[in-house]
C-alpha positions as CSV (number, residue, x, y, z in Angstrom):
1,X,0.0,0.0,0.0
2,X,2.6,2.2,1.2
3,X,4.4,1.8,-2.9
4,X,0.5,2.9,-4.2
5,X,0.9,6.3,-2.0
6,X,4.2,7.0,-3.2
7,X,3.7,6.1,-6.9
8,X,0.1,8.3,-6.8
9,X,2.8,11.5,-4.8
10,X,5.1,11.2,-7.5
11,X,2.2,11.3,-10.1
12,X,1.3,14.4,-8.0
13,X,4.6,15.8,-7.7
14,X,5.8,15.5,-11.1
15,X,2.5,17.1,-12.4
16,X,2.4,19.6,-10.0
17,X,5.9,20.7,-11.0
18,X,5.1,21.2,-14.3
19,X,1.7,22.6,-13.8
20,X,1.7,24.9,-10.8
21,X,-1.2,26.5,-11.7
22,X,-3.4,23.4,-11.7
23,X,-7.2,22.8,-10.4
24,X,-7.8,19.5,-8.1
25,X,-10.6,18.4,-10.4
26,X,-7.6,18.3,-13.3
27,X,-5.0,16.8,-10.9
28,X,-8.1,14.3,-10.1
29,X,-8.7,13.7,-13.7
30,X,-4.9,13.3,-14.4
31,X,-4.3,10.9,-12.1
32,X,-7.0,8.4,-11.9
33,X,-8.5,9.2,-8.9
34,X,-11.4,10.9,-7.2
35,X,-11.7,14.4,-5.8
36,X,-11.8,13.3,-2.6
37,X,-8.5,11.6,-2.7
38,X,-6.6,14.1,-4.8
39,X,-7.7,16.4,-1.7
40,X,-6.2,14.4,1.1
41,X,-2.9,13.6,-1.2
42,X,-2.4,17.3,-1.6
43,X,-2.8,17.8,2.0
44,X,-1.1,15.7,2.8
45,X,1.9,16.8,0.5
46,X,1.3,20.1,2.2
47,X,1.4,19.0,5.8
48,X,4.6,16.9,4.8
49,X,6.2,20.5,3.5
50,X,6.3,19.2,0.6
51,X,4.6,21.7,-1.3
52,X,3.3,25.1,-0.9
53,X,-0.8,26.3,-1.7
54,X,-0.3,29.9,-2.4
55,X,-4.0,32.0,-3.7
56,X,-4.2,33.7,-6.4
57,X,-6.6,35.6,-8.8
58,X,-8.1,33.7,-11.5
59,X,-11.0,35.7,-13.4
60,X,-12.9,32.2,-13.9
61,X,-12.8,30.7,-10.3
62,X,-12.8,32.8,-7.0
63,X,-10.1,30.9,-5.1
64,X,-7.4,29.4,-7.6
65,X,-4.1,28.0,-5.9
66,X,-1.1,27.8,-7.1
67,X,0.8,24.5,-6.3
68,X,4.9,24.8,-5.7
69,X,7.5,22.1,-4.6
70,X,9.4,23.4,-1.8
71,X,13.0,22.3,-1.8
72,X,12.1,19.3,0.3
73,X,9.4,18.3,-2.4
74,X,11.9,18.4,-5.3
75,X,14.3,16.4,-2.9
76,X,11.5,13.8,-2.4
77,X,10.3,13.7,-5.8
78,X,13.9,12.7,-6.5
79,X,14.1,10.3,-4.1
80,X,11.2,8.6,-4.7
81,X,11.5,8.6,-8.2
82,X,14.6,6.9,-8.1
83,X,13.0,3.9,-5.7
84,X,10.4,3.6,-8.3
85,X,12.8,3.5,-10.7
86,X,14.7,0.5,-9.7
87,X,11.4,-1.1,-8.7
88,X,10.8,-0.8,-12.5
89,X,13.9,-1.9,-13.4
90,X,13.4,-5.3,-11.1
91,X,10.2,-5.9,-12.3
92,X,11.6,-5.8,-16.0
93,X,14.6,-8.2,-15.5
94,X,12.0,-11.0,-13.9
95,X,9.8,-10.3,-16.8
96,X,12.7,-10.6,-19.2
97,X,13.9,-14.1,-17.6
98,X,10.9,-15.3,-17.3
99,X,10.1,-14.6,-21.4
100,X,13.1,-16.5,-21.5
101,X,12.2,-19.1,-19.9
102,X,8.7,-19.7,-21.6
103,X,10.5,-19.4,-24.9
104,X,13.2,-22.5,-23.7
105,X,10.3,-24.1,-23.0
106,X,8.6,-23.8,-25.7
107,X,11.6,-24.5,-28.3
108,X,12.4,-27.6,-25.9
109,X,8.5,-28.8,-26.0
110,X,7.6,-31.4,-28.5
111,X,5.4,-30.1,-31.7
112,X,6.2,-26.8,-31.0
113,X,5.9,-24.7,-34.1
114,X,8.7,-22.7,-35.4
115,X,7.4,-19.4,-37.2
């Protein structure tokens, strides 16, 4: 569970890096997940000091926020981009010896059909 969170704060900390100016129904929309949630992931990234909620005037919506990674949100994008990262890369060299395997097997099994 505790991979899910960090995979759905990176989601919300890459996005929000690159789209500062972003509503939660977009963030929401973005990443997969209800309202509700994007809500308490934010807040959560705000409580952390993670990122900073700042207002600021938007002539279609009265209260507009502006989303910004503090230092220690970049540093923890980082870090936990790089954990996912490897987990990726783990999950790809199984995947790759397993192929291999299943085509052995295959080759090895009588009748099988060369293409």
């Amino acid at each position: 569970m505790a991979e899910k969170v960090n995979e759905v704060h990176l989601k919300l900390l890459r996005y929000l890096e690159a789209n500062p100016r972003v509503s939660q129904r977009e963030l929401a929309e973005h990443l997969g997940v209800s309202l509700g949630k994007t809500n308490y992931c934010l807040r959560a990234l705000v409580d952390k000091g993670l990122v900073k909620a700042r207002n600021f005037k938007n002539n279609k919506r009265k209260r507009a926020y502006l989303y910004i990674l503090t230092p220690a949100g970049i540093e923890a994008k980082t870090r936990i981009t790089a954990r996912f990262l490897q987990r990726k890369m783990d999950e790809y060299e199984a995947l790759k010896i397993e192929i291999e395997t299943l085509q052995s097997e295959m080759a090895a099994s009588p009748g099988a059909h060369h293409d």
